[in-house]
Each structure stands twice: as C-alpha cells, then as structure tokens.
MOPAC internal coordinates of N, CA, C and O (Angstrom, degrees):
PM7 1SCF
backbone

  N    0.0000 0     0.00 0     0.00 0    0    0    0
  C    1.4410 1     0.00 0     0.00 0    1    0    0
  C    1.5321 1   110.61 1     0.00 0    2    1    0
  O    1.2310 1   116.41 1   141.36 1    3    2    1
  N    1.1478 1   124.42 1   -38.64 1    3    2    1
  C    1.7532 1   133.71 1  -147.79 1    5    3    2
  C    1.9882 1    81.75 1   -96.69 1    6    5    3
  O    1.2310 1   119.56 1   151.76 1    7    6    5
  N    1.1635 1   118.44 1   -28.24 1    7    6    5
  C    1.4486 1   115.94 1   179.70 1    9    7    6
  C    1.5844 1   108.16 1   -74.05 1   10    9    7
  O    1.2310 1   127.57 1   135.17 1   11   10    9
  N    1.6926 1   103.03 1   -44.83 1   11   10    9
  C    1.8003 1    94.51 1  -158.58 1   13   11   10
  C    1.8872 1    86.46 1   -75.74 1   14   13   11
  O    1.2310 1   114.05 1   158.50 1   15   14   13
  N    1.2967 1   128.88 1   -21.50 1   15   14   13
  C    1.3855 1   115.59 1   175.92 1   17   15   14
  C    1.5021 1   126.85 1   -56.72 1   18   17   15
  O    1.2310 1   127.38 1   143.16 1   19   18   17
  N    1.7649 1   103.39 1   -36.84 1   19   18   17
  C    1.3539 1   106.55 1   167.90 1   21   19   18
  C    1.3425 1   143.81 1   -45.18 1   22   21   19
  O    1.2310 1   138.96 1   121.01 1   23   22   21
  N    1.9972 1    80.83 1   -58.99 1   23   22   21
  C    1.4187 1    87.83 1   154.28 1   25   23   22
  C    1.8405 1   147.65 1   -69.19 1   26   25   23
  O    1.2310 1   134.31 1   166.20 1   27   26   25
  N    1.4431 1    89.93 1   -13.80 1   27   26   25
  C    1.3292 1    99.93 1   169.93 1   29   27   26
  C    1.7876 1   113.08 1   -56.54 1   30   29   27
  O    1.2310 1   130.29 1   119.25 1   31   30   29
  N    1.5213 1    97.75 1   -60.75 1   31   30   29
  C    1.2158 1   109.02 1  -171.55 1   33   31   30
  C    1.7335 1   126.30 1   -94.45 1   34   33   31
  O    1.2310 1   124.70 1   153.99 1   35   34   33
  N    1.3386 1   108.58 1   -26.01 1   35   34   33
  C    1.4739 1   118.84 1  -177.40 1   37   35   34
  C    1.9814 1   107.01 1  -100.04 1   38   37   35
  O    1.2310 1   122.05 1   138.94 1   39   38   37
  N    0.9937 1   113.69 1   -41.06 1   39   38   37
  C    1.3037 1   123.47 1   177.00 1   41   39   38
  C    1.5650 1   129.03 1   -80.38 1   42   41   39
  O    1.2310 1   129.75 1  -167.37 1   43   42   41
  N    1.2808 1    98.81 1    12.63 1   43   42   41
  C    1.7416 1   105.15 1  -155.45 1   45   43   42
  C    1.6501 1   107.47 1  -133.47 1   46   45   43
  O    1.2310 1   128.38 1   -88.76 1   47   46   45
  N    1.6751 1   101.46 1    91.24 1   47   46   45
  C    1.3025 1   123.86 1  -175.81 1   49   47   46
  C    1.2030 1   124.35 1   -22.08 1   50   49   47
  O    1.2310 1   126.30 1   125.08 1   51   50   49
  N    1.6622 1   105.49 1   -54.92 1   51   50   49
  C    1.1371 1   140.17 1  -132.05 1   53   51   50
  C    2.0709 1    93.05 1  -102.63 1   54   53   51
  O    1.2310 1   125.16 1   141.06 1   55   54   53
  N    1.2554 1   107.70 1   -38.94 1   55   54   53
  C    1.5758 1   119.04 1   165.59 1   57   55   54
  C    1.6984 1   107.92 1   -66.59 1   58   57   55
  O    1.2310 1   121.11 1   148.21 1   59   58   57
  N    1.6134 1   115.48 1   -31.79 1   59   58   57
  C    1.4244 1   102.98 1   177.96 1   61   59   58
  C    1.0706 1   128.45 1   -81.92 1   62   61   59
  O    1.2310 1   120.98 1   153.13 1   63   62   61
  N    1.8043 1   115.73 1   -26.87 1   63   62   61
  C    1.3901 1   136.66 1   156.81 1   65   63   62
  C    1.3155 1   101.87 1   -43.15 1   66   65   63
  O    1.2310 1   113.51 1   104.27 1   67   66   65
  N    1.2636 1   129.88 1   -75.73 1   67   66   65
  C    1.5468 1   144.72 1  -154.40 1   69   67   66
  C    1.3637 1   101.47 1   -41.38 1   70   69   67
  O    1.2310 1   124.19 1   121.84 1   71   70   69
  N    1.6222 1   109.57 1   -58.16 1   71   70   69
  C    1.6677 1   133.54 1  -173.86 1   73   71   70
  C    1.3884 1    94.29 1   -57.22 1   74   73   71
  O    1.2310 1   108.37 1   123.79 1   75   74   73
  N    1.3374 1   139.34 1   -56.21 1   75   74   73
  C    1.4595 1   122.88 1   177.40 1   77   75   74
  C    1.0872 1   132.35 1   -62.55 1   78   77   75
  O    1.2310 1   126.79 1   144.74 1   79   78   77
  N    1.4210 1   104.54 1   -35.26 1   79   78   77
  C    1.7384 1    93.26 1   174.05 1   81   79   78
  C    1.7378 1   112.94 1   -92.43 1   82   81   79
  O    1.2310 1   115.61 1   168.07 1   83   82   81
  N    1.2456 1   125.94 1   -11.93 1   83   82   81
  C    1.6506 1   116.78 1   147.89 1   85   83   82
  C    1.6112 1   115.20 1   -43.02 1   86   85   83
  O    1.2310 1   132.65 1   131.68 1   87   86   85
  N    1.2071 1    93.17 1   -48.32 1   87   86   85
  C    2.0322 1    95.85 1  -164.27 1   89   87   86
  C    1.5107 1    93.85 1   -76.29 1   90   89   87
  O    1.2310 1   114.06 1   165.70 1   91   90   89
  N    1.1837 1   128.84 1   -14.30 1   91   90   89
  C    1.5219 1   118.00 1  -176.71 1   93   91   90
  C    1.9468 1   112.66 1   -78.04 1   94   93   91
  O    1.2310 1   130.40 1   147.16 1   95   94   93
  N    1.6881 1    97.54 1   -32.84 1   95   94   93
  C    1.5339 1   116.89 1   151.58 1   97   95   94
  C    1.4540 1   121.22 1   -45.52 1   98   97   95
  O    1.2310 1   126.38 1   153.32 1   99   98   97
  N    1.3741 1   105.34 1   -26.68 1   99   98   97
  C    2.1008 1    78.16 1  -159.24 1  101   99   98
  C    1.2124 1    92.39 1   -98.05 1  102  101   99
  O    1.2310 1   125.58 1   -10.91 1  103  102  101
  N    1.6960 1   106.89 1   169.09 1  103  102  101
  C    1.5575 1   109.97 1  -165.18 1  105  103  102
  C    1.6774 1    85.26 1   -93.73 1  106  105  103
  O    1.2310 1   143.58 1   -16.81 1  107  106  105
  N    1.2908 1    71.78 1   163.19 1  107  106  105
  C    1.3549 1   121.16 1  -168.95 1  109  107  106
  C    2.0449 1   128.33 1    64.50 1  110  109  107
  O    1.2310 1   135.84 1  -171.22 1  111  110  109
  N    1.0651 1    86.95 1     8.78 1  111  110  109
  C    2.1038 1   110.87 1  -173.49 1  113  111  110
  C    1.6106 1    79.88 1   -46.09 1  114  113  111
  O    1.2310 1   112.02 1   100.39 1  115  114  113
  N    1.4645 1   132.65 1   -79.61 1  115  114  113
  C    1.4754 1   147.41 1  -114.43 1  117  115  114
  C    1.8631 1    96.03 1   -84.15 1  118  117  115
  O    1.2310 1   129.51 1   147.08 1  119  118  117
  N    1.7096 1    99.26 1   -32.92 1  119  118  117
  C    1.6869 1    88.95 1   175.64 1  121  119  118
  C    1.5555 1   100.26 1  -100.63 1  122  121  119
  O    1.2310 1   117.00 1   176.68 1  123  122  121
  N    1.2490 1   123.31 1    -3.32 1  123  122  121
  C    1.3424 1    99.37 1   168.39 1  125  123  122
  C    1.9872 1   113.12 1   -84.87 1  126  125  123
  O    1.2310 1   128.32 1   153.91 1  127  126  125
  N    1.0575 1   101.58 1   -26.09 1  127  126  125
  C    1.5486 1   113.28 1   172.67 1  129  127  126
  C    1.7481 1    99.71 1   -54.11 1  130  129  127
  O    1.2310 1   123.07 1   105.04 1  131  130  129
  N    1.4895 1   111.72 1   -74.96 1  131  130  129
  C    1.2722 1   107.99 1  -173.32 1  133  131  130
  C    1.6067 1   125.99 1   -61.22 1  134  133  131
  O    1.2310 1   119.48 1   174.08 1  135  134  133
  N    1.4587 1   118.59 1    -5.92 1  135  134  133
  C    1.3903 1   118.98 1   153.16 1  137  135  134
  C    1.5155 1   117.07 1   -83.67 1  138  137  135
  O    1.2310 1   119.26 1   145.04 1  139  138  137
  N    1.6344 1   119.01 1   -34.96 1  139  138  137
  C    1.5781 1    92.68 1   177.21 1  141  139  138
  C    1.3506 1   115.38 1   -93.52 1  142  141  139
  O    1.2310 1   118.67 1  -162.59 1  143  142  141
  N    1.7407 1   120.13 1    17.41 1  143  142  141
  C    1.8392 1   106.29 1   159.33 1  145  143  142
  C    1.4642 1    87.61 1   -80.54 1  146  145  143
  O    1.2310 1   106.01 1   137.44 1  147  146  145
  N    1.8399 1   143.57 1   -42.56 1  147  146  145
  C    1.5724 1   112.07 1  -154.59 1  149  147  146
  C    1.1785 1   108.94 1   -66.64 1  150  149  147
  O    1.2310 1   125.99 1   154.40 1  151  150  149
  N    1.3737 1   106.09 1   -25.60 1  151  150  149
  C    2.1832 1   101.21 1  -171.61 1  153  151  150
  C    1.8157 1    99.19 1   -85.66 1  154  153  151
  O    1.2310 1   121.48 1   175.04 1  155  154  153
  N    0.8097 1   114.77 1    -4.96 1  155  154  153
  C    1.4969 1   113.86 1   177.92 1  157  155  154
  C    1.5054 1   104.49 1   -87.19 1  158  157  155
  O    1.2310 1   124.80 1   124.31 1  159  158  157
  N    1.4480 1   108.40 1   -55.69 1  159  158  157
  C    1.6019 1   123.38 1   170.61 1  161  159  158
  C    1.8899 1   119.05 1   -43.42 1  162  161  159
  O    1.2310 1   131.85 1   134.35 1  163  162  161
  N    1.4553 1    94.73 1   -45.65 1  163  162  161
  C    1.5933 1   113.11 1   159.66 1  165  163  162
  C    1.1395 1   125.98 1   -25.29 1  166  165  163
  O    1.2310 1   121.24 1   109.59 1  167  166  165
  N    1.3298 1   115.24 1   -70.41 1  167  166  165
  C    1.4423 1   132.36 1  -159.88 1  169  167  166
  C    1.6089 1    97.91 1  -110.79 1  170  169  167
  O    1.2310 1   119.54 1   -20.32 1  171  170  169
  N    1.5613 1   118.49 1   159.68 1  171  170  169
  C    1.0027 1   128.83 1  -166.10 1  173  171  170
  C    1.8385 1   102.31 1   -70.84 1  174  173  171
  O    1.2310 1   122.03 1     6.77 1  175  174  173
  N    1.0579 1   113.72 1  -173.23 1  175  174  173
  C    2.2238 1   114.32 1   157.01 1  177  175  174
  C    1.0342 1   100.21 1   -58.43 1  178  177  175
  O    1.2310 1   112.60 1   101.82 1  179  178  177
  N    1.7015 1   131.57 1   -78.18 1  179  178  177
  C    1.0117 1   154.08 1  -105.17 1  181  179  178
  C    2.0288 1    86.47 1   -84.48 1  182  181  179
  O    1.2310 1   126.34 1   109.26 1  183  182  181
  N    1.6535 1   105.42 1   -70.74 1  183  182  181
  C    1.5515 1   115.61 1   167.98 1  185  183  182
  C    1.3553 1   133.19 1   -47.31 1  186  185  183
  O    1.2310 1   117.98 1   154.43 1  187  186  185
  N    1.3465 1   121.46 1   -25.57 1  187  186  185
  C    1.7530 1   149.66 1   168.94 1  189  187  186
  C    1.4846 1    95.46 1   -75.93 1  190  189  187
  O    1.2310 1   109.65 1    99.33 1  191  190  189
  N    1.4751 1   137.02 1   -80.67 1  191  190  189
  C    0.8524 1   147.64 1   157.47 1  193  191  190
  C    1.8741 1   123.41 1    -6.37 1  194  193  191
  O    1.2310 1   128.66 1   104.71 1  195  194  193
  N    1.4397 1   100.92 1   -75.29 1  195  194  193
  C    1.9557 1    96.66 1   157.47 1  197  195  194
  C    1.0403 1   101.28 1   -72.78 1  198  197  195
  O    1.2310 1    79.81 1  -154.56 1  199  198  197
  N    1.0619 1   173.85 1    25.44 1  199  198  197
  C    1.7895 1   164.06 1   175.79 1  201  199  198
  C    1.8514 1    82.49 1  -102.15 1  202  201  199
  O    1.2310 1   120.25 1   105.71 1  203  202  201
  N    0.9938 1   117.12 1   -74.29 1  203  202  201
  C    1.2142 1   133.27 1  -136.10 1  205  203  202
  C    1.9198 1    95.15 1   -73.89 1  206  205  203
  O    1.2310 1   121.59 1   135.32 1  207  206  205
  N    1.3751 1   114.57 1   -44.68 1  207  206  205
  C    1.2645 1   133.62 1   172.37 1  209  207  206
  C    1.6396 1    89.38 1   -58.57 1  210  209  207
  O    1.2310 1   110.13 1    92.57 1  211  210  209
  N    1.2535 1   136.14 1   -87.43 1  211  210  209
  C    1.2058 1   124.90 1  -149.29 1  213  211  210
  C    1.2289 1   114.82 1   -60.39 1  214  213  211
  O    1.2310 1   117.27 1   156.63 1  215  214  213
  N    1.6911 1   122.80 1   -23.37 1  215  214  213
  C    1.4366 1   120.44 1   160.34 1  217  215  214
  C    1.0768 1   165.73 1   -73.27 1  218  217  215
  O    1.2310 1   140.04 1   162.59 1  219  218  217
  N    1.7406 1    78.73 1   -17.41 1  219  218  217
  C    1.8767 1    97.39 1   143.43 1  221  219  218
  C    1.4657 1   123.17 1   -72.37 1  222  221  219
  O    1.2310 1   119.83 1   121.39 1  223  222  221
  N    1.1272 1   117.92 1   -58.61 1  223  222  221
  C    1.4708 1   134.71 1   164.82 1  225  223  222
  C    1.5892 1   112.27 1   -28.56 1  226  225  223
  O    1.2310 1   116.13 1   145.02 1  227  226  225
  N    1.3799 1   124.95 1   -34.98 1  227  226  225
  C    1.3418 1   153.78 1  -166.37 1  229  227  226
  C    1.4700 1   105.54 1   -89.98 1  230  229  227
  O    1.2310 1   121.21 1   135.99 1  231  230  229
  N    1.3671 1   115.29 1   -44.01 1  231  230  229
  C    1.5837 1   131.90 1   166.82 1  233  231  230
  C    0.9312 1   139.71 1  -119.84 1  234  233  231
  O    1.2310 1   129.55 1  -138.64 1  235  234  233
  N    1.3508 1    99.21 1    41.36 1  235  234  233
  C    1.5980 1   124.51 1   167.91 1  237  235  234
  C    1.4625 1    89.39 1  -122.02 1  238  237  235
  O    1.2310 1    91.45 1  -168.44 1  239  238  237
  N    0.8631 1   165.63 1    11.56 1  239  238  237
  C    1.5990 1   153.83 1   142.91 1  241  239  238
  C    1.4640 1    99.67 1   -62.40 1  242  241  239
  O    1.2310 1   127.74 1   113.19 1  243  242  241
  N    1.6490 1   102.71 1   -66.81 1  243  242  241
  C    1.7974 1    97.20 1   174.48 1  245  243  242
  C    1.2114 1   136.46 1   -32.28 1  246  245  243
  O    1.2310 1   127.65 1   127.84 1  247  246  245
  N    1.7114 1   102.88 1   -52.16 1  247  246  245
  C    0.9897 1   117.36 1   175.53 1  249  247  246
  C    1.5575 1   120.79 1   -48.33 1  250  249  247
  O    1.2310 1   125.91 1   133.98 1  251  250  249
  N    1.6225 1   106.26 1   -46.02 1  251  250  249
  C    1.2840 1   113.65 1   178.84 1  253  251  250
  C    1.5079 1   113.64 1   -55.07 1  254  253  251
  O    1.2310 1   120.34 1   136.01 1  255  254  253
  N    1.4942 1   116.95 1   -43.99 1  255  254  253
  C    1.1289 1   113.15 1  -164.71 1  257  255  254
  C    1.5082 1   127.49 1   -88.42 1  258  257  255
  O    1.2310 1   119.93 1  -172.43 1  259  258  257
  N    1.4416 1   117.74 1     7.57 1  259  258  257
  C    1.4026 1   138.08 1   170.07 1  261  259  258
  C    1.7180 1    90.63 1   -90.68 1  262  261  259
  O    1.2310 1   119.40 1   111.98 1  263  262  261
  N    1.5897 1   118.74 1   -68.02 1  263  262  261
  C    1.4846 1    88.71 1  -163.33 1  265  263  262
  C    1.6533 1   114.73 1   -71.82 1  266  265  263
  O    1.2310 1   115.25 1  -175.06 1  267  266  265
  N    1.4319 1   126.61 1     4.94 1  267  266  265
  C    1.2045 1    97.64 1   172.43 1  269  267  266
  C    1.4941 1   120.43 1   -87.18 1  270  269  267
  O    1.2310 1   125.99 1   167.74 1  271  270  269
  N    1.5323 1   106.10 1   -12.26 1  271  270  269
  C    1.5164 1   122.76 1   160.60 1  273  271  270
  C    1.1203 1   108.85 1   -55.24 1  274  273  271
  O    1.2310 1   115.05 1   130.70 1  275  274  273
  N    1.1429 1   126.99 1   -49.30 1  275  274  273
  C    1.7560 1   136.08 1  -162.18 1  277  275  274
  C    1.3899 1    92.73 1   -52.01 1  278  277  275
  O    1.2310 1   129.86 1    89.89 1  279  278  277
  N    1.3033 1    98.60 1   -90.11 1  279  278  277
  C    1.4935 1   111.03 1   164.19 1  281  279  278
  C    1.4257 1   139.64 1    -6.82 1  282  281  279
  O    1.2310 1   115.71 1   105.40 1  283  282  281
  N    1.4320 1   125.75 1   -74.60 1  283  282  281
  C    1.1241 1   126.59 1   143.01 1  285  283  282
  C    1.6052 1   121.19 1   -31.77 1  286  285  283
  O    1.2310 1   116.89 1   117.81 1  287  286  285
  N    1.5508 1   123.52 1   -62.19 1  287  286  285
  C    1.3631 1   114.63 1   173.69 1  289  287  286
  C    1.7669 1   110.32 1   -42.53 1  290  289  287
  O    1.2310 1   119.58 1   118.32 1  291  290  289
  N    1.2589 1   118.41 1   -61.68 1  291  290  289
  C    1.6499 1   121.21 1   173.80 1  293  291  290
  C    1.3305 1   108.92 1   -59.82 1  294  293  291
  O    1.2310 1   103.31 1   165.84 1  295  294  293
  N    0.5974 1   148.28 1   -14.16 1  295  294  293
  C    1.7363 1   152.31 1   149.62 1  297  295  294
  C    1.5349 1    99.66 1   -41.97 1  298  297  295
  O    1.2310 1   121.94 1   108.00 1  299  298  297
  N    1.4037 1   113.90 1   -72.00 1  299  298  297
  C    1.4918 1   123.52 1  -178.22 1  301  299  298
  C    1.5484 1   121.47 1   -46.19 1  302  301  299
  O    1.2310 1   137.45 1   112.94 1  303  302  301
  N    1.4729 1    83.80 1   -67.06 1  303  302  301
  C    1.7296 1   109.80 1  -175.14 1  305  303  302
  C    1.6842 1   102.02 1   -42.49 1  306  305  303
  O    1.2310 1   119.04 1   147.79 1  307  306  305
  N    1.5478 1   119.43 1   -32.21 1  307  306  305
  C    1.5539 1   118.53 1  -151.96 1  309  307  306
  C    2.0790 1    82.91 1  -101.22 1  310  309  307
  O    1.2310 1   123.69 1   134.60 1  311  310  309
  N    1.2536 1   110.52 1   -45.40 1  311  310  309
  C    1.8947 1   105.20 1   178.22 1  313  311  310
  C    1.7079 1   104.83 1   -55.67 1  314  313  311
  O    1.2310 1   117.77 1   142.99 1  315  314  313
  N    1.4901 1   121.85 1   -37.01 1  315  314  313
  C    1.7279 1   117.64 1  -168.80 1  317  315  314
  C    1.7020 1    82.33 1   -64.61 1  318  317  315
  O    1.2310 1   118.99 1   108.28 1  319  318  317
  N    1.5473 1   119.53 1   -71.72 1  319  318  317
  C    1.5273 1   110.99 1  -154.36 1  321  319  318
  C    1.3863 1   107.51 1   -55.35 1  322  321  319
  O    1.2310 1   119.81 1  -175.27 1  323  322  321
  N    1.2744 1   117.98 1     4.73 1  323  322  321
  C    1.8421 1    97.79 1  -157.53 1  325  323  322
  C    0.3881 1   164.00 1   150.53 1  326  325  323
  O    1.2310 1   128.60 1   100.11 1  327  326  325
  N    1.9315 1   101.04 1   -79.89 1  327  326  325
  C    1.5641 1   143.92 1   179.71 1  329  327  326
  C    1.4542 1   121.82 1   -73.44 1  330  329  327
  O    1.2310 1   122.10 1  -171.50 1  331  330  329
  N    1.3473 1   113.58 1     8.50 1  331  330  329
  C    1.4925 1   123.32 1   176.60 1  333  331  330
  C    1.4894 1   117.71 1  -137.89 1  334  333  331
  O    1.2310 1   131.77 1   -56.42 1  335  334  333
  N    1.6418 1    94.88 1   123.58 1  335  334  333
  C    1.9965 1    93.31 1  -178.39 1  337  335  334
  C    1.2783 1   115.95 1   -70.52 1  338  337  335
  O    1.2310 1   120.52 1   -52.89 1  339  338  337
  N    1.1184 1   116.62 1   127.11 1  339  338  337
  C    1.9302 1   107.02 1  -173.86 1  341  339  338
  C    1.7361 1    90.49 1   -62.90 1  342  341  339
  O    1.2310 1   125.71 1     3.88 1  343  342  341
  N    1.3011 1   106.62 1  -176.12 1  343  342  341
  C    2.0197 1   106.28 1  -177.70 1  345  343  342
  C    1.5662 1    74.96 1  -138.87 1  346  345  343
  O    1.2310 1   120.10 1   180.00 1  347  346  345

C-alpha cells in the first residue's frame, strides 16, 4: 500500500507537472517567485543555502507542534461525538 501511494504521489511525473502549472495559476505565485529569486540573488549559495536549511529545520518544530495539537483537539472532538472508545 505505502509503495502504490508513493508512486501515486512521489513517483508520478505527470502529478508534478500538473502541480506546476496549477501553482503557476494562483494569484500572486509570479510576484512571490520574483521576490524569492531577488533575496536568493542577494545573498551568496553558500548564505541562502544555511538560511534556507535552518528555516525549515526552524519550522518544522512549529509544524510539529500544531499537528500534535490538531491531533489531540480530534482526539477530543471524536471522544465528545462518540466515535472513540476511551481504553
């Protein structure tokens, strides 16, 4: 299962094509594109490069900590309706 998903989604040309030219649709893509080549253009690789590394790395904690909220909230939301056996 976790394979044919990959390929659904990670292996599948034709889904990454698709995804680019949607995002080339939504407003505002073209000035946000042309502001992050000048700040990219800005700074050297090497400085763009750790910037960019530490800011994912930097917002993936967040990230973490909304879905384990998420989670927990749907945890709840699913014990009030019901739909979940307490253990």
């Amino acid at each position: 299962m976790q394979e044919l998903f990959s390929k659904l989604l990670w292996d599948n040309p034709d889904l990454c094509q698709t995804a680019e030219r949607l995002r080339e649709t939504l407003p505002g893509f073209q000035e946000a594109q042309r502001e992050y080549e000048q700040v990219q253009a800005a700074a050297d690789y090497d400085l763009y490069d750790r910037y960019f590394t530490q800011l994912m790395r930097y917002s993936d904690f967040e990230v973490r900590a909304y879905y384990a909220l998420g989670l927990g909230l749907r945890g709840a939301l699913a014990r009030e309706l019901g739909l979940h056996s307490p253990k």
